[in-house]
C-alpha positions in Angstrom: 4.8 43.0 61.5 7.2 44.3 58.7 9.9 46.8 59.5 10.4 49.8 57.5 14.0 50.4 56.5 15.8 53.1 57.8 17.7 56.2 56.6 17.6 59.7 55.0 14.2 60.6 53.0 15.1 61.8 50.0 13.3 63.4 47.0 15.4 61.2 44.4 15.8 58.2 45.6 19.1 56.0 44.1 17.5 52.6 42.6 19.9 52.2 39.7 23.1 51.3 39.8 26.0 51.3 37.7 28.9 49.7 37.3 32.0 50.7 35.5 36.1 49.6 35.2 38.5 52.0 34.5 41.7 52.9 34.4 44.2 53.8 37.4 44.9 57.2 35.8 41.0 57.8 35.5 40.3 56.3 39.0 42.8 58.9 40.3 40.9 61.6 38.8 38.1 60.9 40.4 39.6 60.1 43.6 41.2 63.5 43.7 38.3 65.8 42.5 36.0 63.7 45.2 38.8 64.5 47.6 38.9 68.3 46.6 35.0 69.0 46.8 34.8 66.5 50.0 32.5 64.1 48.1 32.2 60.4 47.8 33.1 58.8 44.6 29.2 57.9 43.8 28.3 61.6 43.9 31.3 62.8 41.8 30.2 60.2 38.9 26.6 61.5 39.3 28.3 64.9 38.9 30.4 64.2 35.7 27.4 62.5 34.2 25.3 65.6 34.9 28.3 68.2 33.0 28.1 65.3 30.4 24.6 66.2 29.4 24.6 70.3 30.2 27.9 70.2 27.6 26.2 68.7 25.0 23.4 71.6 24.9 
């Protein structure tokens, strides 16, 4: 019998990933804008990449 996983339904489910270096200066960017809006750092680059495309409208 297989087991279904477990966790959160969601209506956009995450099956890409990326990966990216960067700098400490941009890594502390990041770090403190997840900190300020009490988000993890995944969400905050889904975030930037979101203003990325509404900015070039």
């Amino acid at each position: 019998m297989a087991k279904n996983k477990m966790g959160r339904p969601t209506d956009s489910p995450k099956i890409l990933r990326v990966t990216a270096r960067v700098d400490e200066k941009t890594y502390k960017i990041l770090e403190d804008y997840c900190k300020k809006n009490n988000i993890g750092m995944a969400e905050g680059v889904r975030q930037a990449i979101i203003k990325l495309n509404d900015h070039k409208k």
